[in-house]
C-alpha positions in Angstrom: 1.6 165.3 -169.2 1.5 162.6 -172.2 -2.6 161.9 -171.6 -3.9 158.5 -172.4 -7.6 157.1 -172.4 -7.1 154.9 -169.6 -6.6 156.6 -166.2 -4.7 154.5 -164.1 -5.9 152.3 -161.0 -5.3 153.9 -157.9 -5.0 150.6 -155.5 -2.9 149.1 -158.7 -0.3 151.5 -158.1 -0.6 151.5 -154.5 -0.6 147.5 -154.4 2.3 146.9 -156.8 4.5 149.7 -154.7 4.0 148.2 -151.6 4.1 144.2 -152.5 7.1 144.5 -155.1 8.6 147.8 -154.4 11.9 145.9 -156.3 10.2 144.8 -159.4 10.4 148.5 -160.2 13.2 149.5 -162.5 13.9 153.3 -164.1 11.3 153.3 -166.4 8.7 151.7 -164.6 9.3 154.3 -161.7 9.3 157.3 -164.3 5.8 156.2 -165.4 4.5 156.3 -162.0 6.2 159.6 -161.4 4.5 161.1 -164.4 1.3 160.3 -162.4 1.9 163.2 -160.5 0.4 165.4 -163.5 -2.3 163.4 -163.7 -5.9 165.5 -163.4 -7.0 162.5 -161.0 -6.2 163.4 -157.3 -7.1 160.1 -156.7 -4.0 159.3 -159.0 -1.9 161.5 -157.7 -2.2 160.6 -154.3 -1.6 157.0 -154.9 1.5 157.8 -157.6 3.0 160.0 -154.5 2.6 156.8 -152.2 3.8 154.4 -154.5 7.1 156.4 -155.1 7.8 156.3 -151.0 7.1 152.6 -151.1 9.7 152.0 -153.9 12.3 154.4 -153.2 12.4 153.3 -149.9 13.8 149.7 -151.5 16.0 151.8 -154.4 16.4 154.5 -153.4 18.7 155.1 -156.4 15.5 155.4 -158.8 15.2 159.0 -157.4 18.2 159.9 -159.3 17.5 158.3 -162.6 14.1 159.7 -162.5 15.1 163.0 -161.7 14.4 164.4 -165.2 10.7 163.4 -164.7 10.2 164.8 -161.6 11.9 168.3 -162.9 9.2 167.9 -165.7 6.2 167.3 -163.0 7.6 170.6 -161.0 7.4 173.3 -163.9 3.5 172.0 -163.9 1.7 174.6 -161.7 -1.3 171.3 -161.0 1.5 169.2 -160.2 3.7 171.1 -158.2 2.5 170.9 -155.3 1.8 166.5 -154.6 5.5 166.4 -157.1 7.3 168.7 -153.5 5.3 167.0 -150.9 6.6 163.5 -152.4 9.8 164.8 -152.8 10.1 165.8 -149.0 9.3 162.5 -148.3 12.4 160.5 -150.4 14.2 162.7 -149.0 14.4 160.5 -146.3 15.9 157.9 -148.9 18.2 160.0 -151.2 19.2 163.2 -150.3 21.3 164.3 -152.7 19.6 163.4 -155.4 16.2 165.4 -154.4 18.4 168.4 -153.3 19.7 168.7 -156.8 16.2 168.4 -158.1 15.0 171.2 -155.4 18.0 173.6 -156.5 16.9 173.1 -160.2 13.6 174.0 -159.4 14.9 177.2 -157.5 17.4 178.1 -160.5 14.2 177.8 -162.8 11.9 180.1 -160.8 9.6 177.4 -160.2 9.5 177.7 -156.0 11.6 180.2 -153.7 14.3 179.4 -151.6 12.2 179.5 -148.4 10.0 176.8 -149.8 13.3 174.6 -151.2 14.5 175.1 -147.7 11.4 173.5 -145.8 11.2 170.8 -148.8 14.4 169.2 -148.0 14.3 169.7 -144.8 11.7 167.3 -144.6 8.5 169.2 -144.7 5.6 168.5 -147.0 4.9 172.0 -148.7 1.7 173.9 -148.7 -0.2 174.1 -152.1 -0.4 177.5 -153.9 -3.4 179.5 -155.9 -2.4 181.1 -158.8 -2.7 184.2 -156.5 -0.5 183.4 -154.3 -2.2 182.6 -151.4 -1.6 179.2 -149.4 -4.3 176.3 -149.2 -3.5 173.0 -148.3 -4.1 169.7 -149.6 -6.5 168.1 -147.9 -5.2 166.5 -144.5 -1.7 167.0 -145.7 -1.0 170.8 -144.6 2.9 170.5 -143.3 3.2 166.6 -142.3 6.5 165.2 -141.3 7.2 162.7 -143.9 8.0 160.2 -140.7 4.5 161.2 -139.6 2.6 160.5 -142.2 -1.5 162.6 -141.9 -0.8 162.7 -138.3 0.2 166.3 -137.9 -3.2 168.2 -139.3 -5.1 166.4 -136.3 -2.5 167.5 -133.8 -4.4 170.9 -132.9 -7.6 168.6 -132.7 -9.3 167.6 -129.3 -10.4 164.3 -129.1 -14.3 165.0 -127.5 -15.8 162.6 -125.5 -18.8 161.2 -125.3 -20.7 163.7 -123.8 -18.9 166.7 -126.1 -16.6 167.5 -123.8 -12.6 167.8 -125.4 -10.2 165.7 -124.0 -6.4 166.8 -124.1 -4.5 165.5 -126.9 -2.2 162.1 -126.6 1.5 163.7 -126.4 4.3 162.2 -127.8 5.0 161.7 -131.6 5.7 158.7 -134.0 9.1 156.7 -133.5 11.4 157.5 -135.5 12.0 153.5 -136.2 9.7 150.1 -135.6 10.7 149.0 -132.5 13.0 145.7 -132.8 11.4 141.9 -132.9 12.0 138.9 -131.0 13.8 136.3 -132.5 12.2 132.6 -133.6 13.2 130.3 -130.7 12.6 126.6 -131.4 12.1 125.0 -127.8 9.4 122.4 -126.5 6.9 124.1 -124.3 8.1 123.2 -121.2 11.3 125.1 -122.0 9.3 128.3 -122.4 7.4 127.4 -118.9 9.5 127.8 -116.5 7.5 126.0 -113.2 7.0 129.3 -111.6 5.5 130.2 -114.1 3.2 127.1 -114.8 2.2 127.0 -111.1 1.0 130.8 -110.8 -0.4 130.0 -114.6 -2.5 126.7 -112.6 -5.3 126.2 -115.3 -5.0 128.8 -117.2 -3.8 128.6 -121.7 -2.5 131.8 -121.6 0.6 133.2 -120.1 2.7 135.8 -120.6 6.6 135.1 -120.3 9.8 137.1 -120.8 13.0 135.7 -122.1 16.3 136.9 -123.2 18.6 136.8 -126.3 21.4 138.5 -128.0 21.4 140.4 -124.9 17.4 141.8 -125.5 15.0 141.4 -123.2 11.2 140.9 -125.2 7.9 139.7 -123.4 5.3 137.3 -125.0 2.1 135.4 -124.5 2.2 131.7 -124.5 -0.6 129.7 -125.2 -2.4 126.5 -125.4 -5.5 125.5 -127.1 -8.2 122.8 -128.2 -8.2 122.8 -132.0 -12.5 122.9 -133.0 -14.0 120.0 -133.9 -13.3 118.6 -137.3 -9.7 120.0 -137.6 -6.3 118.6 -136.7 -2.3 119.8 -136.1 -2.3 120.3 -139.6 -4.9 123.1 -139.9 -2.9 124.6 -137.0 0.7 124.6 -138.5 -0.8 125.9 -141.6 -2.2 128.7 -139.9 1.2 129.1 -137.6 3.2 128.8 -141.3 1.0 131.7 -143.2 1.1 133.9 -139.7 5.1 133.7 -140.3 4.7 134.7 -144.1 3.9 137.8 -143.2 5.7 138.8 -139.6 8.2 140.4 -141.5 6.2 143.5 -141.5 6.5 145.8 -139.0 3.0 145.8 -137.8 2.8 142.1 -137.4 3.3 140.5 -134.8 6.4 137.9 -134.4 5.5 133.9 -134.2 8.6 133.3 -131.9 7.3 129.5 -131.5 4.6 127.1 -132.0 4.1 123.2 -131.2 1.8 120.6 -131.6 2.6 118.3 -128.5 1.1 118.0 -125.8 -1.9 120.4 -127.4 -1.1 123.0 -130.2 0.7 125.9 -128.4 1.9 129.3 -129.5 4.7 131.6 -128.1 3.6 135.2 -129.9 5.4 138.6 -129.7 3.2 141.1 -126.7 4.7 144.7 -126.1 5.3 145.6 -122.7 2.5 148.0 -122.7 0.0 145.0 -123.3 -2.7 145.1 -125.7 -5.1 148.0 -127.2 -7.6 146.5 -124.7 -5.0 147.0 -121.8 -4.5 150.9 -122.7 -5.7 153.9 -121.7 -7.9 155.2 -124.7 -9.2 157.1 -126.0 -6.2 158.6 -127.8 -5.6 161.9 -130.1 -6.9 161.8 -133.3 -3.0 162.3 -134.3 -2.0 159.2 -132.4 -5.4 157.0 -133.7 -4.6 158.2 -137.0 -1.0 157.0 -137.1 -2.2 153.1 -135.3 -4.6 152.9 -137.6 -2.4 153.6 -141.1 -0.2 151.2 -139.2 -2.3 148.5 -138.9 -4.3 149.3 -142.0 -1.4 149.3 -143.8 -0.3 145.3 -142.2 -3.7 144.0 -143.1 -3.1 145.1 -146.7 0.1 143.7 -146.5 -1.2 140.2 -145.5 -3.9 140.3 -147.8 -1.8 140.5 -151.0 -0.5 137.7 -149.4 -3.5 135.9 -149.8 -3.2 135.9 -145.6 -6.8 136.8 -144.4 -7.0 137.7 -140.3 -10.9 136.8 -139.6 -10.8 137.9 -136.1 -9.6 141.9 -136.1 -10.5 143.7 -133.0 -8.9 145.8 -130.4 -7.5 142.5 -128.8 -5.5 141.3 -130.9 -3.2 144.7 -131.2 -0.5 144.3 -129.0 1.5 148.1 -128.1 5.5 147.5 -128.2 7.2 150.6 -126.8 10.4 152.4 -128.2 13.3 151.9 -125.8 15.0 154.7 -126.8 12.4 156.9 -126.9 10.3 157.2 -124.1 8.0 160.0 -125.8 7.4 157.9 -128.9 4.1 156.5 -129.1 3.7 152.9 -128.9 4.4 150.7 -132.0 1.0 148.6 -132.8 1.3 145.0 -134.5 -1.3 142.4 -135.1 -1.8 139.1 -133.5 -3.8 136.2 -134.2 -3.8 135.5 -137.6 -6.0 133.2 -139.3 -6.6 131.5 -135.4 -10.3 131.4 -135.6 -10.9 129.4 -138.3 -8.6 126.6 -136.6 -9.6 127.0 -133.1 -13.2 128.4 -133.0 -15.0 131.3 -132.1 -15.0 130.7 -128.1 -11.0 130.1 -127.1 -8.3 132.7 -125.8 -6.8 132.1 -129.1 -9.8 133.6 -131.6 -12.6 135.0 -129.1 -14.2 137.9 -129.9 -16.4 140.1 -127.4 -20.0 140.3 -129.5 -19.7 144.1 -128.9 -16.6 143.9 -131.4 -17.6 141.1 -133.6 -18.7 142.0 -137.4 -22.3 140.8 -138.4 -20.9 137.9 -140.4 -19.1 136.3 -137.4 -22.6 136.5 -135.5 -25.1 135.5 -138.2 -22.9 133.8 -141.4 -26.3 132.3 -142.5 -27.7 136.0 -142.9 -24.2 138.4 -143.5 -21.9 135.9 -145.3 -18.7 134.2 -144.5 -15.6 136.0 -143.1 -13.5 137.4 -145.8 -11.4 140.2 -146.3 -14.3 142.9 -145.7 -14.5 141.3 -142.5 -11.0 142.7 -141.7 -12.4 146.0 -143.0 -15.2 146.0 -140.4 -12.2 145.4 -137.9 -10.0 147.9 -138.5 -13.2 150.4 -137.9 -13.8 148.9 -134.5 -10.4 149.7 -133.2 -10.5 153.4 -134.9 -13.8 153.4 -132.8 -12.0 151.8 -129.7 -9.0 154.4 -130.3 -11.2 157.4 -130.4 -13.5 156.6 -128.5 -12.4 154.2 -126.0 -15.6 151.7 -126.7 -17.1 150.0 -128.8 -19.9 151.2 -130.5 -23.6 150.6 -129.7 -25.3 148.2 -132.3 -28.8 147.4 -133.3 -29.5 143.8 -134.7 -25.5 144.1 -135.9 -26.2 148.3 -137.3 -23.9 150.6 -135.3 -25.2 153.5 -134.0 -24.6 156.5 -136.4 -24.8 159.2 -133.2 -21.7 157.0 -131.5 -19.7 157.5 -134.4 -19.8 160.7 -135.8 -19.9 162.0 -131.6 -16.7 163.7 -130.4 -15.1 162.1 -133.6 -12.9 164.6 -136.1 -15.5 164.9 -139.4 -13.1 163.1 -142.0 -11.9 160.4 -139.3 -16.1 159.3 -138.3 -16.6 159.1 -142.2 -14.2 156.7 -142.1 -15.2 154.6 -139.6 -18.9 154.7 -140.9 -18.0 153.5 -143.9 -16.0 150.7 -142.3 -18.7 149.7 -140.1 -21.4 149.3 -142.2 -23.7 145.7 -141.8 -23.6 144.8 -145.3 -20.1 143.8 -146.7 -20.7 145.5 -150.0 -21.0 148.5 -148.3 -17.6 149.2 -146.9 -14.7 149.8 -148.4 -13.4 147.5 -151.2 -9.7 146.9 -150.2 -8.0 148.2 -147.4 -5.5 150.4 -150.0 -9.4 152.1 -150.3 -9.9 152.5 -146.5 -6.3 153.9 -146.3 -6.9 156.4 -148.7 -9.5 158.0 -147.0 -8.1 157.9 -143.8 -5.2 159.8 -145.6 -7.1 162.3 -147.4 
């Protein structure tokens, strides 16, 4: 490829794909497909992500880049990431990748076998010069809808004591499951008296309502805002939470209120929350939550939406009606609530086995900030795999809990996640999702 001086910023490409997928025109979208022949794996892996991020919103681009990607195939380095991203926009324009795939075949470049299993939707294996198969790391033959999932389905969980565990069945959805709509009642129309009588003192409930024929379940609350604040801070809070519920692994605001305390009516899945569940789970299935969630956090975070309060608690599971063998669809709760309402309400509590060092001792670990949200994300990995939380020292997690019963690449992870000091985890979550892709 053209070589330059400068090698490109992985979480660059990675954050400008996924924030503004549209601000991408042709040419734009040919320079990040001639990342692909970049000698950077690093690169590579972050142009091939990018590219499923903005074809997914144009999916038109794969056509007038089509001459680009023909270039990226008839490079033996490149081949390989340039047919496994192809497999994927597939998904997003068939006909376009199918001529590229028959070109490729017509030139010599891949056999028919392989074009075959490309647009079928299969991510292709990697090939040594002599001919023998490796595989990427953590990508041999993933679905594109199943993104790093697959390599870890042969993988026993382990528990605790060493012993395997059987492996979660079931497999991604093929589709997020759908949201509730925004209501805009007072409280007492979302309490039906039952409801407030069996609730008795109780701020938390959960209720079910219909719409548009659709049945969803939620959790209303009520709260004390903390000392110091007032409605304001709350709506605020309520107002960036809705900013970013248009992602699939965020949680819906379906109402909120001030009067007679602040209140909040908030999406919950019938299966309940990740606290509710029976874990620990495959290292397919934890995989595939935690890209999810991973993947909202970094979403609200370009946002300029920190959480502050990430643990397995605020995950609620939302099942796919029409699939009953699809795993449960994760989203995120609870956003910004725990700088308005305090560390000690049903609203922002966090168990001190899940809370980061900095929500413990600020005057020794910092404020809460986005590497907080990093050090959540690696509790609920460690919750999914596990089924616990791990055992901490003066705020150090055990090392032994981590890396026991845990898949190798997967406990690097989490390590790294879960590290006491802040500067010691990962940088951005587009870091942290790397690696858990690699």
């Amino acid at each position: 490829m053209d070589r330059t001086d400068l090698t490109p910023d992985p979480n660059g490409l990675l954050e400008a794909a996924l924030t503004d997928p549209e601000s991408f025109d042709a040419a734009r979208t040919a320079r990040v497909v001639a990342q692909l022949e970049h000698d950077d794996e690093e690169v590579q892996r972050a142009a091939s992500w990018a590219l499923r991020f903005v074809s997914a919103e144009t999916p038109e681009l794969v056509d007038a880049c089509a001459g680009r990607f023909r270039r990226a195939l008839r490079d033996p380095a490149a081949r390989s990431v340039a047919l496994r991203t192809l497999a994927v926009l597939d998904d997003h324009n068939q006909e376009a990748v199918a001529e590229i795939i028959d070109g490729a075949v017509e030139a010599g470049l891949i056999d028919e076998s392989l074009a075959i299993r490309t647009v079928a939707g299969y991510q292709p294996p990697e090939f040594e010069s002599g001919g023998s198969v490796i595989a990427d790391e953590g990508d041999e033959a993933i679905s594109p809808t199943e993104p790093a999932v697959a390599a870890d389905r042969e993988e026993s969980t382990g528990s605790a004591d060493g012993e395997d565990a059987s492996p979660t069945p079931g497999h991604p959805p093929n589709e997020p499951p759908a949201k509730p709509p925004r209501l805009d009642r007072s409280l007492t129309e979302h309490r039906s008296r039952e409801a407030a009588e069996a609730a008795g003192d109780s701020d938390a409930e959960r209720i079910q309502f219909a719409t548009s024929g659709r049945e969803f379940t939620a959790t209303c609350r009520r709260g004390v805002i903390a000392s110091g604040m007032h409605d304001d801070a709350f709506r605020d809070a309520i107002e960036r939470w809705r900013r970013i519920d248009d992602h699939d692994a965020v949680a819906r605001v379906v109402d909120a209120g001030t009067r007679p305390v602040p209140w909040l009516v908030s999406e919950r899945g019938a299966p309940g929350l990740l606290t509710e569940r029976e874990t620990p789970v495959s290292p397919a299935e934890a995989r595939w939550i935690l890209l999810q969630i991973a993947d909202a956090v970094q979403y609200a975070h370009a946002a300029g939406v920190l959480h502050g309060a990430m643990w397995p608690g605020v995950i609620t599971a939302v099942n796919a009606v029409e699939d009953p063998d699809a795993w449960a669809f994760p989203r995120v709760s609870d956003w910004g609530l725990r700088e308005v309402f305090g560390p000690e309400t049903t609203f922002s509590e966090i168990p001190d086995s899940y809370a980061a060092p900095e929500h413990v001792a600020p005057d020794r670990f910092g404020g809460v900030d986005t590497a907080t949200d990093i050090y959540g994300l690696g509790m609920i990995g460690h919750e999914l795999l596990t089924g616990a939380a791990p055992t901490r020292d003066d705020g150090t997690v055990h090392t032994r809990d981590v890396v026991t019963g845990i898949p190798e690449g997967l406990s690097t992870v989490l390590l790294k996640s879960l590290r006491t000091a802040k500067m010691e985890r990962y940088a951005s979550v587009a870091a942290f999702k790397r690696d858990l892709l690699s």
